[in-house]
N, CA, C and O atoms as a Tinker XYZ file with bonds, in Angstrom:
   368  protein
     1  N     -8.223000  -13.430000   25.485000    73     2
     2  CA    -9.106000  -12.444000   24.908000    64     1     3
     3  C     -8.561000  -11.057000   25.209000    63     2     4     5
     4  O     -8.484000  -10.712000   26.388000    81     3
     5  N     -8.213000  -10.313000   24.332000    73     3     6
     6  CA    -7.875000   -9.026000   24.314000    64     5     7
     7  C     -9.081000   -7.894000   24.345000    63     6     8     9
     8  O    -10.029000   -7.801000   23.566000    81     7
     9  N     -8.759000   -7.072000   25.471000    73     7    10
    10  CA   -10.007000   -6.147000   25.901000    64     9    11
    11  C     -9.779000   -4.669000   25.509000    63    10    12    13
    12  O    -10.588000   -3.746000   25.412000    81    11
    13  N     -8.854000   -4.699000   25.374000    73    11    14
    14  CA    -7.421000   -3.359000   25.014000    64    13    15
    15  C     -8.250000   -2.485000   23.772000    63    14    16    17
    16  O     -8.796000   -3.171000   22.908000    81    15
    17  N     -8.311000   -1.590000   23.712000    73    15    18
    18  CA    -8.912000   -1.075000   22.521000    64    17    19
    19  C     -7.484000   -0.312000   21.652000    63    18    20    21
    20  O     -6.687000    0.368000   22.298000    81    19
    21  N     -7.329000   -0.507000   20.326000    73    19    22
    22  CA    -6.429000   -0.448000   19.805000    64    21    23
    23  C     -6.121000    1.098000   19.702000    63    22    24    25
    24  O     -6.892000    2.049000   19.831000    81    23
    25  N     -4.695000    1.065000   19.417000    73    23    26
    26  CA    -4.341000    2.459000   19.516000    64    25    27
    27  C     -4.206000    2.678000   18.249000    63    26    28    29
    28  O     -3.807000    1.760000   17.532000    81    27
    29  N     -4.586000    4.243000   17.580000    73    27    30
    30  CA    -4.977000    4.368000   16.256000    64    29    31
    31  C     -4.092000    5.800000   16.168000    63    30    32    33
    32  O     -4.653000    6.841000   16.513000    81    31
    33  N     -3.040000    5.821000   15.814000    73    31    34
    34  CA    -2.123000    7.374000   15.535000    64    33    35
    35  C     -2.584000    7.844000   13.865000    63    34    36    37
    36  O     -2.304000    7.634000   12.685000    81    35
    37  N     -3.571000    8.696000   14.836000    73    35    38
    38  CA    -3.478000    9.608000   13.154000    64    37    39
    39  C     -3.392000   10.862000   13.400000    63    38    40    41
    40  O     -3.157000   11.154000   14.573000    81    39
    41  N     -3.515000   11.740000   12.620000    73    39    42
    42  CA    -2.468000   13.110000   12.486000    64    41    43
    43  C     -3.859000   14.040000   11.515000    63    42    44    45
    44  O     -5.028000   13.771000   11.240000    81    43
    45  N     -3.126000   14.966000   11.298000    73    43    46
    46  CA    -4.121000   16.174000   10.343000    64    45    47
    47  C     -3.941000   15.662000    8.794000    63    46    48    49
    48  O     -4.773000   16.052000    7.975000    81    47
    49  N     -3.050000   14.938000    8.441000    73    47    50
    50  CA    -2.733000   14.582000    7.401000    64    49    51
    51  C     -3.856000   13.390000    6.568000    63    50    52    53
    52  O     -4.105000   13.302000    5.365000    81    51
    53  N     -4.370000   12.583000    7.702000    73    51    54
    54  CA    -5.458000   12.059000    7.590000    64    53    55
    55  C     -6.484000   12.275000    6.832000    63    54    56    57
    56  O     -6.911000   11.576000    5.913000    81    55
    57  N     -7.099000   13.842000    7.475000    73    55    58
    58  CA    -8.353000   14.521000    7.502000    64    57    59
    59  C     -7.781000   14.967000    5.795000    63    58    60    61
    60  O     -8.591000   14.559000    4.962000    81    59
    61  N     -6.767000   15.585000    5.272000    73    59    62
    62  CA    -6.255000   16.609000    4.394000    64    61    63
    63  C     -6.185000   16.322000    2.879000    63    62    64    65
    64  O     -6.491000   16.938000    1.858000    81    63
    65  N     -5.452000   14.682000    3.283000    73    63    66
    66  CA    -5.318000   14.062000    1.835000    64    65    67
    67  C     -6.474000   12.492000    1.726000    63    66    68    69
    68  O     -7.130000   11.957000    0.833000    81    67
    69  N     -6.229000   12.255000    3.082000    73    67    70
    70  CA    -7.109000   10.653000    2.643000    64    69    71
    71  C     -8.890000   11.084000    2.254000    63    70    72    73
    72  O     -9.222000   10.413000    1.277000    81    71
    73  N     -9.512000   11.565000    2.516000    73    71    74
    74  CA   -10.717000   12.223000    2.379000    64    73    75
    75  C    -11.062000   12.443000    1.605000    63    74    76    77
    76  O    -12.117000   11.935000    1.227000    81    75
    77  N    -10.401000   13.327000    0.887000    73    75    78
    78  CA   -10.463000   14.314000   -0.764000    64    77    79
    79  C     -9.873000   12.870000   -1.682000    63    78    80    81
    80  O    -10.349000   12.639000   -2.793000    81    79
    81  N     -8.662000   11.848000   -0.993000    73    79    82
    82  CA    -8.913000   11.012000   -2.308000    64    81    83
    83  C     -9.762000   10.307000   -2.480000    63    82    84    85
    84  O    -10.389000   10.228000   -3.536000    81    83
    85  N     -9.969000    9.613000   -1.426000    73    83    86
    86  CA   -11.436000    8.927000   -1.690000    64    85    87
    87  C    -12.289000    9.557000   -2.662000    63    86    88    89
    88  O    -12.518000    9.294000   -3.842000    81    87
    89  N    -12.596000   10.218000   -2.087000    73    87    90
    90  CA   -14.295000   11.727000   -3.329000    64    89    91
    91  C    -13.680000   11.627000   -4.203000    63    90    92    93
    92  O    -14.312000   11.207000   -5.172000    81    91
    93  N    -12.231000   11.900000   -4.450000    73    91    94
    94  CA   -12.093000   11.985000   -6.021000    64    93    95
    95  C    -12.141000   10.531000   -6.842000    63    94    96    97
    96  O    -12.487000   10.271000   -7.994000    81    95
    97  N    -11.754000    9.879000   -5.994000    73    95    98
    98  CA   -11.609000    8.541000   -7.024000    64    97    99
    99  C    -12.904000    7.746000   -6.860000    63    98   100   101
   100  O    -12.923000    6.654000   -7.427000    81    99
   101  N    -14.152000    8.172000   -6.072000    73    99   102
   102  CA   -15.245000    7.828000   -5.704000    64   101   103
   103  C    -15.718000    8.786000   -6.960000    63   102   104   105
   104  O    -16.389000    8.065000   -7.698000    81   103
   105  N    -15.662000    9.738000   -7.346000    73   103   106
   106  CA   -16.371000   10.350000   -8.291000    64   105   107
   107  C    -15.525000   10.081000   -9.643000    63   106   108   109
   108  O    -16.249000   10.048000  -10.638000    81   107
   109  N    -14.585000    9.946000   -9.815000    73   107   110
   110  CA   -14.041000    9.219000  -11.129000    64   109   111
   111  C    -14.588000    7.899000  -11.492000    63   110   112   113
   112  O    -14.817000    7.570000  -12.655000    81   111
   113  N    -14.818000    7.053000  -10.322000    73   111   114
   114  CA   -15.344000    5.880000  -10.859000    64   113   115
   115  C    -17.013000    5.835000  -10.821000    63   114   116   117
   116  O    -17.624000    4.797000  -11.075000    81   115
   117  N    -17.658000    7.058000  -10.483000    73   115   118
   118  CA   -19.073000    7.287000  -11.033000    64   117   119
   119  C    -18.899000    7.569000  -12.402000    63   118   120   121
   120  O    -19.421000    6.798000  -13.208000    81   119
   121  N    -18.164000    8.681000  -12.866000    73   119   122
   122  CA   -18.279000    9.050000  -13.860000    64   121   123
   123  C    -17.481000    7.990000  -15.349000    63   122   124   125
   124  O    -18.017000    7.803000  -16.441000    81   123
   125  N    -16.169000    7.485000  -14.916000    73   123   126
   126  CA   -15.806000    6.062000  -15.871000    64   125   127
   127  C    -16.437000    5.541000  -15.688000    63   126   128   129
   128  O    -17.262000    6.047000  -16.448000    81   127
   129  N    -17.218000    4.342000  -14.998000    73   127   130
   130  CA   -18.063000    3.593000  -15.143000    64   129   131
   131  C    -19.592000    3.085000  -14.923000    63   130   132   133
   132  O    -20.099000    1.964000  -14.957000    81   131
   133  N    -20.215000    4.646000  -14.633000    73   131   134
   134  CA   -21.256000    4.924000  -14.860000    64   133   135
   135  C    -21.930000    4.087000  -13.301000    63   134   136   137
   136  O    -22.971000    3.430000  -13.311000    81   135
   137  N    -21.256000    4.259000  -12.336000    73   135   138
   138  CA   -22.030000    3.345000  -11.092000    64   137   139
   139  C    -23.069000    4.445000  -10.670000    63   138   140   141
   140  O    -22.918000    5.666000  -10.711000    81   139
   141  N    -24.275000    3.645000  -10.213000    73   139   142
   142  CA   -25.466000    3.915000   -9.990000    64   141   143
   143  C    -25.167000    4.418000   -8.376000    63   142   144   145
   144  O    -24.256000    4.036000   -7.641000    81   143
   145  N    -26.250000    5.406000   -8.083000    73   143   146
   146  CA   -26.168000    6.121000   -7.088000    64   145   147
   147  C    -26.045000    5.050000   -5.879000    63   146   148   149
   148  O    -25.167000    5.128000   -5.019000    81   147
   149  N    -27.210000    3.863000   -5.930000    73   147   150
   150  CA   -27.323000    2.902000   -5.176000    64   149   151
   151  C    -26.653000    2.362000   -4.766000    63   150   152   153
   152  O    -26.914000    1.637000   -3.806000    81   151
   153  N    -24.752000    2.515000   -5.616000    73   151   154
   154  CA   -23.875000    1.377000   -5.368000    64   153   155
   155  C    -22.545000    2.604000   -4.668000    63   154   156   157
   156  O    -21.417000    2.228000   -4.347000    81   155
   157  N    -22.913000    3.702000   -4.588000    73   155   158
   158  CA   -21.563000    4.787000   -4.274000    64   157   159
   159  C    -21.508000    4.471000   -2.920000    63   158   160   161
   160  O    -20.307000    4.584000   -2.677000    81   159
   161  N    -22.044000    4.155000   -1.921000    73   159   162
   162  CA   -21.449000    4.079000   -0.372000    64   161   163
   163  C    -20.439000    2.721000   -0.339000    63   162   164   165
   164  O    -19.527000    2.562000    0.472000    81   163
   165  N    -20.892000    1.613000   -1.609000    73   163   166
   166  CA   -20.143000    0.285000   -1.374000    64   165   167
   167  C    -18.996000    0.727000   -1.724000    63   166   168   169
   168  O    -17.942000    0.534000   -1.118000    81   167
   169  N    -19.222000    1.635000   -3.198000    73   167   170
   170  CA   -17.656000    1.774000   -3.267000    64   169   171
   171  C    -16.732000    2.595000   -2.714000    63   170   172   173
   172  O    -15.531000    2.522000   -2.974000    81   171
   173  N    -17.370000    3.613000   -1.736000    73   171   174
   174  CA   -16.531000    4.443000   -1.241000    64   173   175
   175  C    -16.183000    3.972000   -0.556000    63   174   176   177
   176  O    -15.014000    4.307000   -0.365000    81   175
   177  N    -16.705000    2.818000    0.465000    73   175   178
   178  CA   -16.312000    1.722000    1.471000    64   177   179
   179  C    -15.056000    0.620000    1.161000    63   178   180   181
   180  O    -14.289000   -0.004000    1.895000    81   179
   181  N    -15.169000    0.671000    0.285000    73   179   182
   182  CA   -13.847000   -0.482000   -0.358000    64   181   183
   183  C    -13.321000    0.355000   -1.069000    63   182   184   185
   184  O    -12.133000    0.049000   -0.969000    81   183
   185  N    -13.378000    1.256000   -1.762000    73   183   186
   186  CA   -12.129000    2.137000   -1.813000    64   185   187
   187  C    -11.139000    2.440000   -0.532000    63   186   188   189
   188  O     -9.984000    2.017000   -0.498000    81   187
   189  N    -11.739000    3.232000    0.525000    73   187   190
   190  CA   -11.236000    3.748000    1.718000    64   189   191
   191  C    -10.990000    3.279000    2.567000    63   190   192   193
   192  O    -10.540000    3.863000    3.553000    81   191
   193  N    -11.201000    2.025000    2.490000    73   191   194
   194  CA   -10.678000    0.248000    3.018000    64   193   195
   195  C     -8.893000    0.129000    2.696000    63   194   196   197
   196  O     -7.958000    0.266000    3.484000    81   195
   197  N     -8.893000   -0.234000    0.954000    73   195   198
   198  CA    -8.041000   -0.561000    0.851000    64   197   199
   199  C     -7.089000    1.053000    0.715000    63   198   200   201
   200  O     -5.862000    0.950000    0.742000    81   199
   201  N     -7.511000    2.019000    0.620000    73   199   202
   202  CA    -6.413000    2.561000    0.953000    64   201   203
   203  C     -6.149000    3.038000    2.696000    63   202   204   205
   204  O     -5.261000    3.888000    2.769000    81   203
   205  N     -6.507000    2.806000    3.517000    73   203   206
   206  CA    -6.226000    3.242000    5.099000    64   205   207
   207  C     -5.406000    1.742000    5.114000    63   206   208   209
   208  O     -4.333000    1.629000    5.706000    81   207
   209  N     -6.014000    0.664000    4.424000    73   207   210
   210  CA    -4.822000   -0.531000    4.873000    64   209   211
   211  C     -3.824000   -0.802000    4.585000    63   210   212   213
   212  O     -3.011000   -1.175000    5.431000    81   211
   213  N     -3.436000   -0.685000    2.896000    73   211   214
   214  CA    -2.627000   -1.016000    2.198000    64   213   215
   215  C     -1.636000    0.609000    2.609000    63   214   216   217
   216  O     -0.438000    0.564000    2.885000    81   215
   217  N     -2.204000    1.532000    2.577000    73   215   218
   218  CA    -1.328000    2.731000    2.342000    64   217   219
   219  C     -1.239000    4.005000    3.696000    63   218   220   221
   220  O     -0.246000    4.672000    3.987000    81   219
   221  N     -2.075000    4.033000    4.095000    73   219   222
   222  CA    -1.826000    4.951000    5.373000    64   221   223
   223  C     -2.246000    4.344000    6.993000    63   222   224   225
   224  O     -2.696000    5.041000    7.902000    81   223
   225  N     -1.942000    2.760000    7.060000    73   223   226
   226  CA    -1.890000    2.145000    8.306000    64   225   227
   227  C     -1.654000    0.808000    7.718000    63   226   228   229
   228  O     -2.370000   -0.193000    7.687000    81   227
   229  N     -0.242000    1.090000    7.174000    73   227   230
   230  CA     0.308000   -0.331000    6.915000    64   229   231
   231  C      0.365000   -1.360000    8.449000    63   230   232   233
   232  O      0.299000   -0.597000    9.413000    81   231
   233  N      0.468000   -2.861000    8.903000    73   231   234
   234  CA     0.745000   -2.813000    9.461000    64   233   235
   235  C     -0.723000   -3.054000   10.527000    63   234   236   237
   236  O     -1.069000   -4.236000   10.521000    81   235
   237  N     -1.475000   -2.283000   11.277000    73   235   238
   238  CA    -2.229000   -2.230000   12.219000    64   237   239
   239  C     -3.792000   -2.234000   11.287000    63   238   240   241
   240  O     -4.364000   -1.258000   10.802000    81   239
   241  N     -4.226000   -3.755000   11.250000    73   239   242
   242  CA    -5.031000   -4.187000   10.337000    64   241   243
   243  C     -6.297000   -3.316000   11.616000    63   242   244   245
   244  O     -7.161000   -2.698000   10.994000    81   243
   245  N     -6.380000   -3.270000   12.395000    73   243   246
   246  CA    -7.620000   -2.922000   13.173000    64   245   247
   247  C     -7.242000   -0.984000   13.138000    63   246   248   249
   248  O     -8.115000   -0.128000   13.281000    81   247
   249  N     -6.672000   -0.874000   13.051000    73   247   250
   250  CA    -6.732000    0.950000   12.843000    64   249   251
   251  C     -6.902000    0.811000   11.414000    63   250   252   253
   252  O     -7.815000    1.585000   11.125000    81   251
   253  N     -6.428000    0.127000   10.197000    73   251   254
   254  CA    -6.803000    0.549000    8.943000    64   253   255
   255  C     -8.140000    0.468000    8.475000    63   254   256   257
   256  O     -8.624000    1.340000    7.753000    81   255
   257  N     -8.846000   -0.681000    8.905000    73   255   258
   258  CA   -10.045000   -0.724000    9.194000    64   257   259
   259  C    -11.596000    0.655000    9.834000    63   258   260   261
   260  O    -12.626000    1.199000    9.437000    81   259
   261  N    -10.614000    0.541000   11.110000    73   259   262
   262  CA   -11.208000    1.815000   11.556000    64   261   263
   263  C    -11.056000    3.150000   10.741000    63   262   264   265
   264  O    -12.042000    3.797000   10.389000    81   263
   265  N    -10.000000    3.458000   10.511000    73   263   266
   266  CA   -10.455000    4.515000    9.744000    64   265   267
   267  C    -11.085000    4.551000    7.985000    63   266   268   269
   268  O    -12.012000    5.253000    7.583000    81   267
   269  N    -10.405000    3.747000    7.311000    73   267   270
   270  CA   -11.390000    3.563000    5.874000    64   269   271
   271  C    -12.863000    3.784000    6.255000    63   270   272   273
   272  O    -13.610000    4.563000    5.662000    81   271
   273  N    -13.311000    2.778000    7.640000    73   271   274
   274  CA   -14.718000    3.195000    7.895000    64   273   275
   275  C    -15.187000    4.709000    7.599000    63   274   276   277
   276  O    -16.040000    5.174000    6.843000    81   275
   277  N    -13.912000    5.516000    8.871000    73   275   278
   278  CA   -14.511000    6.777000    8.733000    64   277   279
   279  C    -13.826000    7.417000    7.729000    63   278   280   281
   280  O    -14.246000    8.573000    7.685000    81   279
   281  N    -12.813000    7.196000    6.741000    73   279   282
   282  CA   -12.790000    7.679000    5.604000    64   281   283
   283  C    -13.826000    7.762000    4.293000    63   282   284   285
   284  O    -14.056000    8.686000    3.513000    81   283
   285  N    -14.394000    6.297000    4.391000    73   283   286
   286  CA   -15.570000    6.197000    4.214000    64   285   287
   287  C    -17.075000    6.634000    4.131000    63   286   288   289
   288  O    -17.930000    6.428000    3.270000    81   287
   289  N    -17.104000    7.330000    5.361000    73   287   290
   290  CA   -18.203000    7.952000    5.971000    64   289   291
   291  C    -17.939000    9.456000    5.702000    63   290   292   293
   292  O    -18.905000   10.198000    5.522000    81   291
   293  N    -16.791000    9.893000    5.669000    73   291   294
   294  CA   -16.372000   11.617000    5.435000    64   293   295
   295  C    -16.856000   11.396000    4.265000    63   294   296   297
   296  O    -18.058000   11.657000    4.288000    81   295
   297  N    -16.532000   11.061000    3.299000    73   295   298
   298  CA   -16.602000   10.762000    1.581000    64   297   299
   299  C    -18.020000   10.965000    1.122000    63   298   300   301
   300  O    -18.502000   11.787000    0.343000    81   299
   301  N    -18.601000    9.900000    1.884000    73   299   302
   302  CA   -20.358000   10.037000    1.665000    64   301   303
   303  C    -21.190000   10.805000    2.445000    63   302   304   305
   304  O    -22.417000   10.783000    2.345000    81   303
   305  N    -20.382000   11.685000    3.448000    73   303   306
   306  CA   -21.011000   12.793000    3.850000    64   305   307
   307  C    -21.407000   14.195000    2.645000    63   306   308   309
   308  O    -22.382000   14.850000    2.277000    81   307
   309  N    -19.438000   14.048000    2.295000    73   307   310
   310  CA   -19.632000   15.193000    1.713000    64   309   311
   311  C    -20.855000   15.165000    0.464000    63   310   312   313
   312  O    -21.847000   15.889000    0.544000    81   311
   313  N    -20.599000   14.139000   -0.785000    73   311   314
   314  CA   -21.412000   14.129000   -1.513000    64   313   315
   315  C    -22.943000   14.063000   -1.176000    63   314   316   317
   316  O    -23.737000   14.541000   -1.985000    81   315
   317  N    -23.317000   13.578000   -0.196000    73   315   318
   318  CA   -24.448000   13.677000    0.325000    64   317   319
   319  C    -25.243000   15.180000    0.666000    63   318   320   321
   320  O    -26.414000   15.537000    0.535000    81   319
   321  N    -24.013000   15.863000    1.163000    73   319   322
   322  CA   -24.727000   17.172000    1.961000    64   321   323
   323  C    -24.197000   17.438000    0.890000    63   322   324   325
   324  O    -24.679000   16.426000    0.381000    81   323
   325  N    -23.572000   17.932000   -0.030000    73   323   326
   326  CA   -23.491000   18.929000   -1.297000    64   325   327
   327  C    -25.318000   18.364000   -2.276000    63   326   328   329
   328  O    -26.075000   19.176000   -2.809000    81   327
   329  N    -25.518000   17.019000   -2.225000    73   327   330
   330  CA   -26.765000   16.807000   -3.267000    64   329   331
   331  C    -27.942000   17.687000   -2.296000    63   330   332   333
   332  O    -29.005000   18.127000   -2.734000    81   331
   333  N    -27.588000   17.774000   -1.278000    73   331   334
   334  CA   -28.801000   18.289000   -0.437000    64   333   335
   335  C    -28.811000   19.608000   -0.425000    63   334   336   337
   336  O    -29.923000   20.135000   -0.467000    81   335
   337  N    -27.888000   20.280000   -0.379000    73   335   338
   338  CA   -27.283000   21.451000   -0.962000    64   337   339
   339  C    -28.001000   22.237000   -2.081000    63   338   340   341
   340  O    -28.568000   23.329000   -2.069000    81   339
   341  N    -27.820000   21.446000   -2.921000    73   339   342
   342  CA   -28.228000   21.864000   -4.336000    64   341   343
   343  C    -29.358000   21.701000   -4.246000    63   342   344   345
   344  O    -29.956000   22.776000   -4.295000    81   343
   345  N    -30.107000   20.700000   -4.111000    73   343   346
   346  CA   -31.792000   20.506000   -4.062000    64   345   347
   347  C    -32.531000   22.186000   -3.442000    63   346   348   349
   348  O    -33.374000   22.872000   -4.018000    81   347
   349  N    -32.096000   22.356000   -2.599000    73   347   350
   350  CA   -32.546000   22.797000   -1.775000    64   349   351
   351  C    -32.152000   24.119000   -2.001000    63   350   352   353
   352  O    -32.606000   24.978000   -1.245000    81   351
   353  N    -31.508000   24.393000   -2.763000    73   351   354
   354  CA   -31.175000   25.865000   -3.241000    64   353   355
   355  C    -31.607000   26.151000   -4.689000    63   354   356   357
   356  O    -31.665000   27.267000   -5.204000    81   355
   357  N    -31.933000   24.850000   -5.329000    73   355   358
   358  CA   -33.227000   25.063000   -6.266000    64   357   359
   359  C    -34.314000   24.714000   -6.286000    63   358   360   361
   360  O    -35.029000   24.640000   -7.285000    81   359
   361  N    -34.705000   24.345000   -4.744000    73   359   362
   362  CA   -36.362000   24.381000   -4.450000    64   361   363
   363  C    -36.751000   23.045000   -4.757000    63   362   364   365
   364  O    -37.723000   22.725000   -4.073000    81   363
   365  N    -36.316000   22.029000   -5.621000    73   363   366
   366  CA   -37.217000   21.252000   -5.676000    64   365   367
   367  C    -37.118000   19.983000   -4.201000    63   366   368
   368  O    -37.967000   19.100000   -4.088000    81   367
């Protein structure tokens, strides 16, 4: 049994490009295929899955993991606090 907590090298490059693609291709595929608000955290989740695994932590299946999570979670922050944003700066 391994107790070791995995070592996860990431960089600023992370934060710069993986983030912003997610949102973008999280909001391209709202807008091509019309996904319902209800279903945007699944897909930002399996979007930012397969790209931290396949493409920016080839290799270390438990760091690609970990971060898609929080690539994941940046993604549906932002759109989240921008809808709250707006509400709230037009009152309703």
């Amino acid at each position: 049994m391994s107790t070791e907590f995995p070592v996860i090298h990431t960089n600023i490059w992370d934060a710069i490009w993986a983030v912003p693609v997610v949102l973008v291709l999280l909001l391209l595929a709202k807008l091509l295929f019309k996904i319902r608000s209800s279903w945007l955290s699944t897909v930002s989740t399996f979007t930012a899955l397969l790209l931290s695994i396949f493409i920016t932590h080839p290799g270390n299946l438990s760091a690609g993991i970990f971060m898609g999570l929080f690539y994941s979670g940046a993604a549906m922050g932002v759109i989240y606090s921008i809808k709250q944003t707006f509400y709230a700066y037009r009152g309703n």
